[in-house]
N, C-alpha and C positions, 0 to 999 in steps of 0.2 A: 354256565358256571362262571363267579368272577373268579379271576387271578390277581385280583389289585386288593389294595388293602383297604378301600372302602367298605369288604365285603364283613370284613371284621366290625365294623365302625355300625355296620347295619346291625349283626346279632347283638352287638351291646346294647341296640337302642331298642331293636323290637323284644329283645328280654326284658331289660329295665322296662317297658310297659310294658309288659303280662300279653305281648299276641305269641311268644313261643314259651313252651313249657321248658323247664330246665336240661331235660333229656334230650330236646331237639336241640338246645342252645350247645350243649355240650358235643353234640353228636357234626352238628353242622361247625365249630369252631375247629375240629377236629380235623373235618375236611380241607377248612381253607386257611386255617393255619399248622398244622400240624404234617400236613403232605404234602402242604404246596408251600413251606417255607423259604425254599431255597427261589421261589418264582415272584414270592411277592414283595416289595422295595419297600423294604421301612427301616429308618435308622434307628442308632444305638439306641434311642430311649424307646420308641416303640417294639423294637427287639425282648429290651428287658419287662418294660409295661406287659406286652402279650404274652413271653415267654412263663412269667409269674404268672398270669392268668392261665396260661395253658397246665400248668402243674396243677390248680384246684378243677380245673375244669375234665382233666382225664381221670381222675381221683371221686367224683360226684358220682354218688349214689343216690337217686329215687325212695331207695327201699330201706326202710329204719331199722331193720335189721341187721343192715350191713353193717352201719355207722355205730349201731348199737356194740354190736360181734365184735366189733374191729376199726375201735377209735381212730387210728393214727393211719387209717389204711385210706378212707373213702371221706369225704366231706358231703355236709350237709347243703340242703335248698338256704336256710341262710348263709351259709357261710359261702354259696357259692354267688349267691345275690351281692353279699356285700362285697367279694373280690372283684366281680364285674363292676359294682356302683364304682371301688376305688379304683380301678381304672378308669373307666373312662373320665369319672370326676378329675382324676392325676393328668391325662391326657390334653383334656378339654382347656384346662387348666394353663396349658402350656400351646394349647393353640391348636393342638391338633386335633381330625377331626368334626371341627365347628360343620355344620351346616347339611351334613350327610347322615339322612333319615331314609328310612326303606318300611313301607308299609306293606303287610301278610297280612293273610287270612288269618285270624284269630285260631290260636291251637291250643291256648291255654289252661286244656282240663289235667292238670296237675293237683 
């Protein structure tokens, strides 16, 4: 498992090109940012960048029902595509990140 913050830098990349389904993206961010926060070294703007991303990404519902029942509760496969595209875009942006790609098995039957 990584404990660095490149590992983050991978799920944005292998989601934004469709090899991980959103459930896995959500499930494995969770992991290496959400439990291992206090272990991985990112400063203040990566902090606040991931942290945003972490509130729509614990919030992501698969199922349209949810989203449907209970607007304000769960976020949608767009809406969770577009807070990863704007991070990393906002990231890349400022420099960070450039150059670290992780290639997976294709999972992408979402």
């Amino acid at each position: 498992m990584y404990t660095d913050k490149r590992r983050l830098y991978q799920l944005m990349d292998a989601y934004l090109r469709g090899l991980i389904t959103g459930w896995t993206f959500c499930n494995e961010f969770y992991v290496a940012y959400d439990v291992n926060e206090f272990d991985i070294h990112l400063d203040d703007i990566e902090k606040k960048a991931f942290g945003e991303l972490s509130e729509v990404a614990g919030r992501y519902s698969p199922f349209k029902e949810d989203y449907e029942d209970h607007p304000k509760a769960f976020y949608t496969k767009e809406e969770l595509k577009a807070k990863v595209l704007e991070t990393q875009e906002k990231l890349n942006a400022l420099g960070y990140g450039r150059g670290i790609t992780f290639v997976m098995e294709d999972q992408s039957d979402e």
